[in-house]
C-alpha positions as CSV (number, residue, x, y, z in Angstrom):
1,X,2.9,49.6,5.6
2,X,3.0,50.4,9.2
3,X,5.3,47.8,10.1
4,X,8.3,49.3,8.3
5,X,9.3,51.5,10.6
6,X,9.0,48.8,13.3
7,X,11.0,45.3,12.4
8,X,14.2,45.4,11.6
9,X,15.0,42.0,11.2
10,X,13.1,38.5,9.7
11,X,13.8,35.5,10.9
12,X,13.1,32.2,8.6
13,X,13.0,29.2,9.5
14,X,13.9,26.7,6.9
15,X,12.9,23.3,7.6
16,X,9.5,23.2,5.7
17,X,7.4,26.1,6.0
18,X,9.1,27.9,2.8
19,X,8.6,24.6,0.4
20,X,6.9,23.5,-2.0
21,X,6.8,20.0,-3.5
22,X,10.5,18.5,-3.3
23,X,13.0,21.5,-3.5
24,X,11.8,24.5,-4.9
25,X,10.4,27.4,-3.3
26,X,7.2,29.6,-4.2
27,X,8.5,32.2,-6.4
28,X,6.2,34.6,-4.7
29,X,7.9,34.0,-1.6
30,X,11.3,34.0,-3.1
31,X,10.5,37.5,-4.6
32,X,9.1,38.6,-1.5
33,X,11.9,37.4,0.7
34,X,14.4,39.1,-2.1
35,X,12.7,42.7,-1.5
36,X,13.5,42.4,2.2
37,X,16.7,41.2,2.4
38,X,17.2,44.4,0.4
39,X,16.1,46.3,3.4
40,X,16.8,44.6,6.5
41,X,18.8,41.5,7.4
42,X,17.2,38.3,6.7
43,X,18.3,35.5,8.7
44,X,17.6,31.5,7.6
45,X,17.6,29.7,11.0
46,X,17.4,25.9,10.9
47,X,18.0,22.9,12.5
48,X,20.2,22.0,9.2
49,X,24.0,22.0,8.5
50,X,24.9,25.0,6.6
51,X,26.2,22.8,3.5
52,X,22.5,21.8,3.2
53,X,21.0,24.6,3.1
54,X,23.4,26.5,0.2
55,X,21.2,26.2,-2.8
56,X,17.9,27.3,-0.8
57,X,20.4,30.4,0.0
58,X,21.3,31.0,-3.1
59,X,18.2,31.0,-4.8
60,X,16.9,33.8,-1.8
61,X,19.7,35.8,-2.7
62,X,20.3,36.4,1.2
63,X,23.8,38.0,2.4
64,X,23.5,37.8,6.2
65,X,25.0,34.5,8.3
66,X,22.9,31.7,8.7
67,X,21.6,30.4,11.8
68,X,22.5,26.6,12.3
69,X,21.7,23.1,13.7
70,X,19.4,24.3,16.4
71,X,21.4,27.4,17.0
72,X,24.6,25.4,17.4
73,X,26.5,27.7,15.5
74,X,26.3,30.9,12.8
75,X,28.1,30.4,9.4
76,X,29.2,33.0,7.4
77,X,29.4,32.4,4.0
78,X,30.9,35.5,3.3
79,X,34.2,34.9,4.9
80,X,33.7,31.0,5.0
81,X,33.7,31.0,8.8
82,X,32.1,30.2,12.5
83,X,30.7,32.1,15.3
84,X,28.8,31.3,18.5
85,X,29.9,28.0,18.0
86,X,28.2,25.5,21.0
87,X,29.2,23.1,19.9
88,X,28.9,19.5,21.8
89,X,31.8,18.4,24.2
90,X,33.8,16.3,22.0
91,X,34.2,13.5,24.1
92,X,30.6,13.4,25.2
93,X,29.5,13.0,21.2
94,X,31.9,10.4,21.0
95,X,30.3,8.4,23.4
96,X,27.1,8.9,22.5
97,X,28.2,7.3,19.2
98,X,29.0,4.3,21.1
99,X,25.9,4.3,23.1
100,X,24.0,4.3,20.0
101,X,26.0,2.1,18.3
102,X,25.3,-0.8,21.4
103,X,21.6,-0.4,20.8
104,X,22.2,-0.6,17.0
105,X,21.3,2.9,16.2
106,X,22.7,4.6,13.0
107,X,24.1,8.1,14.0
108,X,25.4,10.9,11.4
109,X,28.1,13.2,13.1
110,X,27.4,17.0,12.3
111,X,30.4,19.1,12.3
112,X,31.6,22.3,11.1
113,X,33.2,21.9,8.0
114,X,32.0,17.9,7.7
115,X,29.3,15.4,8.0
116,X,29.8,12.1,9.1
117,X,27.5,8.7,9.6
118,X,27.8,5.4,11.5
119,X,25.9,2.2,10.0
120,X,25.8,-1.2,11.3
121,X,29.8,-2.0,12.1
122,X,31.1,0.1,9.8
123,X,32.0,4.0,10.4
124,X,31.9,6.3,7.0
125,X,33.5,9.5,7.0
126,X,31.4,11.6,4.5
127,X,33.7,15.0,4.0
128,X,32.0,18.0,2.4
129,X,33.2,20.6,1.4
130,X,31.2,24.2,1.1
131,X,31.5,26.8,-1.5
132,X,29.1,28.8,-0.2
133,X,31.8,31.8,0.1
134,X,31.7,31.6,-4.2
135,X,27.9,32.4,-4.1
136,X,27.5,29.1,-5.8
137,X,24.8,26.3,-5.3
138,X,27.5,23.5,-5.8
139,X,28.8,21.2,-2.6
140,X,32.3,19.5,-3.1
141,X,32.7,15.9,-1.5
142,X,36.4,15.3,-1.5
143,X,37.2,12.7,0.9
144,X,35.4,9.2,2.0
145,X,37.0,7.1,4.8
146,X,35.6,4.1,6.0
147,X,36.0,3.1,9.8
148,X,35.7,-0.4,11.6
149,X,35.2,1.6,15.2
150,X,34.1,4.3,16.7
151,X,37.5,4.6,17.8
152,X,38.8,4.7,14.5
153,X,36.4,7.6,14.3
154,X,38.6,9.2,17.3
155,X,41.5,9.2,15.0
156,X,39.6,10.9,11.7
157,X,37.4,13.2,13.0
158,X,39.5,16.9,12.4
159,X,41.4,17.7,15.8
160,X,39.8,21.7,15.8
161,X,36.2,20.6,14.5
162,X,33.3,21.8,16.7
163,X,30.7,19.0,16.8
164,X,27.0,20.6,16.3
165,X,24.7,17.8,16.1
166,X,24.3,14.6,16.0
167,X,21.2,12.7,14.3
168,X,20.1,9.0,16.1
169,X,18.3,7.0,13.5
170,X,16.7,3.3,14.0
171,X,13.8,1.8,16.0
172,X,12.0,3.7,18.3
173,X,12.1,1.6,21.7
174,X,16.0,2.0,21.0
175,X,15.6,5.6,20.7
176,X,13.8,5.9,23.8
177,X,16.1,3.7,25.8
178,X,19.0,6.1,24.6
179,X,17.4,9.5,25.3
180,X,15.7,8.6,28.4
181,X,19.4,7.7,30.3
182,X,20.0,10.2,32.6
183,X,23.5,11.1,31.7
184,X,22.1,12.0,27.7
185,X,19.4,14.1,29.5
186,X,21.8,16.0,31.6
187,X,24.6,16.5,28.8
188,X,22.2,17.0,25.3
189,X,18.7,18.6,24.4
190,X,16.7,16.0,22.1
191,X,14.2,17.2,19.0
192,X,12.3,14.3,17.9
193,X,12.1,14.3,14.1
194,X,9.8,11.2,13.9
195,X,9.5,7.8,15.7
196,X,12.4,6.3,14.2
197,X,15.2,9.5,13.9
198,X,16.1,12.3,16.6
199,X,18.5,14.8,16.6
200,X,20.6,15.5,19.7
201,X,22.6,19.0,20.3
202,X,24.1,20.2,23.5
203,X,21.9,20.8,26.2
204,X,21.0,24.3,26.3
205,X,21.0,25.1,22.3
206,X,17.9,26.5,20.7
207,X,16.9,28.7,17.6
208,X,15.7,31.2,19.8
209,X,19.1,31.3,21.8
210,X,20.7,31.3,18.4
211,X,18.9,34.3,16.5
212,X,19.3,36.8,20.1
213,X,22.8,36.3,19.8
214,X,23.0,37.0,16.1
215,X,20.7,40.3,16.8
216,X,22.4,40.9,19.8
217,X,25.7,41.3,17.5
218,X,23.9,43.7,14.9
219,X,22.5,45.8,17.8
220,X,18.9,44.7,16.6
221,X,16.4,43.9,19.3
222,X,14.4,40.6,19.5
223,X,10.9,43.2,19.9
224,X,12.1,44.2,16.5
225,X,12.2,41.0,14.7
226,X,9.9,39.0,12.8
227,X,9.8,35.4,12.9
228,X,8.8,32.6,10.6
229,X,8.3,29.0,11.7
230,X,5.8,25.8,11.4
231,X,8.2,23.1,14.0
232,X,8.0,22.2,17.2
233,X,11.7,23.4,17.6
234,X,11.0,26.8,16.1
235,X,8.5,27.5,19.2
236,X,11.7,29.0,21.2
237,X,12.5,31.5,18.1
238,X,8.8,32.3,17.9
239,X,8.3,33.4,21.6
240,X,11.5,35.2,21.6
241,X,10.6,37.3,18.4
242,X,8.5,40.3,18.4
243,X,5.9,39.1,15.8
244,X,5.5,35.4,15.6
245,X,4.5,34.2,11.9
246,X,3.3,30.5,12.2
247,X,2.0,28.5,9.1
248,X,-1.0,27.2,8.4
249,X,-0.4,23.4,8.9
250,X,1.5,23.9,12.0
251,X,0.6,21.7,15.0
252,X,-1.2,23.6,17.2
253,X,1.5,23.2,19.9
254,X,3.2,25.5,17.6
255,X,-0.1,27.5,16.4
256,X,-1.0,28.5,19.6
257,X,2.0,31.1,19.9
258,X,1.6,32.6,16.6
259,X,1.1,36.4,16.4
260,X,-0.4,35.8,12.8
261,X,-1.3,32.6,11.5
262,X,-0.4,32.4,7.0
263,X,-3.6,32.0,5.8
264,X,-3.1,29.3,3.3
265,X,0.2,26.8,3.9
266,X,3.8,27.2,3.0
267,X,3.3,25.4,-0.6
268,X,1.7,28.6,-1.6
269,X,1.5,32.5,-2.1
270,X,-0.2,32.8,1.7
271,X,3.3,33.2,2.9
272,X,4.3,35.5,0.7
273,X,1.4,37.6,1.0
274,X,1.2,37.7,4.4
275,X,5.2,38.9,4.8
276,X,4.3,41.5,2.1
277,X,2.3,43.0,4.4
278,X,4.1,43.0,7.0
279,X,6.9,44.6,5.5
């Protein structure tokens, strides 16, 4: 137990390293995780919208704000609200959308409060609603407006919402045509999720930049933290942390600036164990 004097904070990333098959965390690891979080401040940082992530928070019984979309923003579920909010020019995601939408690329339109998604002609307004602030697991759709335009989309798209993300889907030469224009290079910062889908946030956004300004807030320092990742887009949060926690079937562009490696993969107690002692 030698560490407990010295980290202060854990950072988790949340894109795969903590699952098992489909949804459902190790129950070591959710145990684990539980025992911190009664200690020190346990932060889920992720490239995902905070709507996504509600049951996985739930079920870790966390109480801290979550880390979101690449660092794009911090939620806090227990007043329902935003901070740090760098969020993409508004006008500059818009045209994006009609970039894409010449090449023939689906895009989904991550927002604050909504999610949004382009296909083929047609624009489909998906609004969700989170009740994340009632500790409860459920998510609320309550409205669905289709669009013939992006410039429809102009007209439905909330006036105050902060646009996080936005998610290119469809062929790859497309892709790469889009992301390698000079104008999307200078205005957004691009994480590859495979061949065919990339996400896109405004240029400058990480995790890394993300979690320092949570910690910053809570007068925690980054040489205090410990971090737990497995993506290619957790490598900033890992080299910014003070302990960098990489799991087991990690590429080794990740791997090589781990700290500790989990011996066994995320599906399993490794994790767990590993944290344990740690903590």
């Amino acid at each position: 137990m030698t560490h407990l004097s010295k980290y202060r904070a854990l950072a988790l990333s949340l894109d795969k390293s903590v699952f098992r098959d489909g949804d459902t965390i190790d129950p070591a690891l959710v145990k684990v995780v539980r025992g911190i979080n009664a200690r020190i401040p346990v932060i889920l940082v992720t490239e995902q919208h905070h709507t996504e992530i509600a049951p996985l928070y739930d079920m870790l019984g966390l109480s801290s704000p979550l880390v979101c979309c690449y660092g794009a923003y911090a939620y806090h579920p227990a007043t329902n609200g935003f901070s740090r909010e760098s969020a993409m020019d508004r006008q500059a995601a818009l045209t994006l959308i009609d970039q894409s939408r010449e090449l023939e690329l689906a895009s989904t339109l991550y927002i604050n409060h909504a999610l949004t998604s382009t296909e083929s002609a047609n624009l489909e307004l998906a609004v969700t609603k989170s009740t994340l602030a009632s500790r409860t697991s459920t998510q609320e759709q309550y409205a669905v407006v289709s669009a013939k335009s992006s410039d429809d989309a102009r007209l439905l798209l909330p006036a105050k919402s902060a646009v996080a993300k936005l998610r290119l889907t469809g062929e790859s030469d497309a892709l790469q045509t889009l992301v390698s224009d000079p104008w999307v290079k200078r205005t957004f910062a691009v994480e590859p999720i495979s061949a065919t889908e990339y996400d896109v946030v405004r240029f400058g956004c990480s995790k890394g930049l993300g979690l320092a300004y949570y910690l910053s807030a809570q007068n925690i320092g980054l040489s205090e933290t410990v971090a737990v990742g497995e993506l290619p887009c957790d490598v900033s949060m890992l080299k910014a942390a003070g302990l960098a926690v990489v799991t087991h079937d990690a590429g080794w562009e990740v791997k090589k600036h781990a700290d500790h490696l989990a011996t066994l993969d995320g599906a399993d107690s490794g994790l767990a164990m590993l944290l344990a002692s740690l903590f």
